[in-house]
C-alpha positions, -999 to +999 in steps of 0.1 A: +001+031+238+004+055+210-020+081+201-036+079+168-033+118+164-010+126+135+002+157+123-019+166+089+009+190+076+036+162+074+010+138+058+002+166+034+041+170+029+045+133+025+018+135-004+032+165-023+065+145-023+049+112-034+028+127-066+063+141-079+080+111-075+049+092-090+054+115-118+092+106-125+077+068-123+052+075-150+080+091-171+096+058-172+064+041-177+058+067-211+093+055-220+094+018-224+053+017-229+040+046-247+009+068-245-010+040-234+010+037-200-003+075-194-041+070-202-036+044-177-027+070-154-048+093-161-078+072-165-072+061-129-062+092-117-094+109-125-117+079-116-103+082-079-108+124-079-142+120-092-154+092-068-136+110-041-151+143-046-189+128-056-190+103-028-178+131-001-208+152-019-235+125-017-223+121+021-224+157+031-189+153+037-168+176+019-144+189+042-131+149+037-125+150+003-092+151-006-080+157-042-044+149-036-046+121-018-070+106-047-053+116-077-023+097-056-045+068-049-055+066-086-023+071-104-001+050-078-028+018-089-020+023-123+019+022-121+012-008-102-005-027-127+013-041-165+012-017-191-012-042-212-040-037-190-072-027-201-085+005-193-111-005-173-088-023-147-070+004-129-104+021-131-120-003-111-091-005-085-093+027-082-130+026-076-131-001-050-098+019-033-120+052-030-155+036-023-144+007-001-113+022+015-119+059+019-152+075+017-169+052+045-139+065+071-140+103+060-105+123+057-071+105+057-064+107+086-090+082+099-084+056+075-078+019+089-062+006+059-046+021+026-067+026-002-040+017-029-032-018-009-071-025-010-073-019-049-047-036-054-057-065-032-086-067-049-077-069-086-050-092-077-084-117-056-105-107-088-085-107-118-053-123-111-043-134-144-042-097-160-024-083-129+006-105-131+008-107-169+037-083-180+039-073-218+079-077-230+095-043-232+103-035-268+110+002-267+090+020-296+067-009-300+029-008-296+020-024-263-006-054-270-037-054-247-041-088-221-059-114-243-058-097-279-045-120-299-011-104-305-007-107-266+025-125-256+032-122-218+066-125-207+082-138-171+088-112-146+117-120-120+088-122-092+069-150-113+102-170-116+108-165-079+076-178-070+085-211-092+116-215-078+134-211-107+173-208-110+175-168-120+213-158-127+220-122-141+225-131-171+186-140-176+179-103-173+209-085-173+222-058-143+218-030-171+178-042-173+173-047-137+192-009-130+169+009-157+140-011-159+138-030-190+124-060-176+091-071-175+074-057-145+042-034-129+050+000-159+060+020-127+084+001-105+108-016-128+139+003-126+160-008-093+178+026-101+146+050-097+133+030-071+163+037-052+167+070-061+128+081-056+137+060-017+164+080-013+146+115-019+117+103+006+141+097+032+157+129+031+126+143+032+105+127+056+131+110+074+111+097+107+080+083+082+110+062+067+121+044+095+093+015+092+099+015+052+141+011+064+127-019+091+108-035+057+135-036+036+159-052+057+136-078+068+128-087+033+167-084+027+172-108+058+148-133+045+163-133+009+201-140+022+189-171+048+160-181+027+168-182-009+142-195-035+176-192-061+201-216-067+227-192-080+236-177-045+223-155-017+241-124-034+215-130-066+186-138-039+190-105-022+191-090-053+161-106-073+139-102-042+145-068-035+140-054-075+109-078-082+075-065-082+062-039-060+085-043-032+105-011-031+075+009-040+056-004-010+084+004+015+082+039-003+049+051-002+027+021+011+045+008+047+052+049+056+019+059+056+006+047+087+036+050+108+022+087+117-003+072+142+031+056+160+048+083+174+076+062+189+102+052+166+111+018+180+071+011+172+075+022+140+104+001+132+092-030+144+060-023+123+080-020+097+099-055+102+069-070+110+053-059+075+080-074+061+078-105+076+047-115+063+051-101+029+080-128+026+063-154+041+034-146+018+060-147-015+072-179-006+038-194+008+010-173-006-012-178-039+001-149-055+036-146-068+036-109-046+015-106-014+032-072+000-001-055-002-021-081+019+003-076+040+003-038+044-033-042+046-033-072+075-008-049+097-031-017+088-059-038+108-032-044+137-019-009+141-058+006+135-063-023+167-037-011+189-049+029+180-080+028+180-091+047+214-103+027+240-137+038+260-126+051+293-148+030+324-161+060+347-162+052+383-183+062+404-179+085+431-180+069+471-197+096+482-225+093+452-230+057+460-234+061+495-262+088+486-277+064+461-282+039+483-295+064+509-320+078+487-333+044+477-339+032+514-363+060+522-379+050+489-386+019+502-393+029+536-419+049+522-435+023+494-442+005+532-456+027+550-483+035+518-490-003+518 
């Protein structure tokens, strides 16, 4: 069984890494959406460093706060969410990620599941209609807020996916799907970045990427045998693989608990496993993406299999025999008082 001890330097690495590449995702978010896609951000951002760093306070806890890991938190919920959300919604994800998710576990390091899949999770139970309503991307234009009346959503690749509708290339376009001119979460549209950012992460934490390498495949696997496209298993893989917030949860969502598994075949088959039940809860599920109720159900599986067990203490012959020694005068004695 693996020990749930994980080096804090390479988590702390693996965070440094992920703000920066958050930050080249909300470049492209400022690109196609605006200022508004960076008071989003920063909204978020500073709702999860406050709560962290007040809640960790109110606790008596403030060796746990952590002010990287929260502004991560905050700012990864936003680029997850359509640029034409209000800004209260990433605020409350980011709320229920740091109140529900982190400060009753303490530090990082002891957390069962990951805050940004449980904000997520959430907003997607509790407002599902303004999660998976994406604005059309009309660079230069004014983004229109979810249900003003100028609002017109437009469908994302995932939502015709999860209709079974017949998606060629020319619906989008390979130039859209490469650079992110699609509608899509403001962060994760671009299969180009995405790729990119993966490829960077790799090279730099190259053992925390082995579970995100098991993900993808799996997900590739069940796009070629199970396609929900007519057009071919080469436009399945494709469509599955660029649509919602896949890639960005083999990044920075699957990787992040593979530090408790210290062998790699563990991780890798945590990875798959992931995988597996984010497709099956794509083509089955009541969301059009499920990937982070599924990080979240194999958080609760690996926090099971790490948790440590209470060791049995045995007891000693010799103590025994003594025990049992000592209590037969006892009684011998209660006797001879009666």
């Amino acid at each position: 069984m693996d020990k749930p001890k994980a080096s804090g330097k390479k988590k702390d690495t693996f965070i440094i890494d992920a703000l920066a590449m958050l930050a080249a995702m909300a470049v492209l978010a400022w690109y196609y959406y605006g200022e508004r896609a960076l008071r989003l951000i920063l909204f978020s951002a500073l709702t999860a460093l406050l709560l962290d760093w007040f809640g960790n306070s109110l606790l008596n806890n403030k060796q746990a706060a952590d002010p990287l890991y929260a502004l991560f938190t905050g700012a990864a919920i936003a680029l997850l969410l359509p640029a034409s959300s209000p800004y209260w919604l990433p605020v409350i994800g980011s709320s229920f990620a740091i109140i529900a998710a982190k400060l009753p576990f303490g530090g990082k390091d002891n957390l069962p599941f990951v805050p940004i899949a449980a904000g997520i999770a959430f907003l997607c139970i509790s407002f599902p209609q303004m999660v998976f309503s994406y604005p059309a991307v009309e660079q230069g234009a004014e983004v229109a807020v979810y249900g003003s009346p100028s609002f017109a959503p437009s469908a994302s690749i995932a939502e015709m996916l999860s209709k079974n509708n017949s998606i060629g290339v020319n619906v989008f376009g390979y130039l859209n799907i490469l650079t992110g001119a699609i509608p899509s979460p403001m962060g994760t549209g671009s299969l180009l970045l995405m790729s990119g950012i993966a490829l960077y992460m790799y090279l730099r934490n190259p053992k925390m990427f082995i579970s995100g390498a098991g993900f993808i495949a799996t997900c590739a696997i069940f796009a070629v045998l199970f396609p929900r496209v007519i057009t071919g298993r080469r436009i399945s893989l494709l469509m599955e693989l660029s649509s919602g917030m896949l890639l960005f949860a083999a990044i920075f969502l699957v990787p992040q608990k593979t530090l408790r598994l210290k062998n790699p075949t563990h991780r890798l088959l945590y990875g798959m496993a992931t995988g597996a039940v984010c497709m099956l809860l794509r083509y089955f599920g009541a969301y059009e993406e499920g990937v982070c109720f599924a990080v979240m159900l194999m958080n609760g599986v690996i926090a099971a299999m790490t948790s440590p067990r209470p060791v049995k203490s045995r007891k000693s012959p010799v103590l025994t025999e003594e025990k049992q020694t000592e209590d037969a005068v006892s009684s011998e004695r209660s006797v001879a008082y009666e």
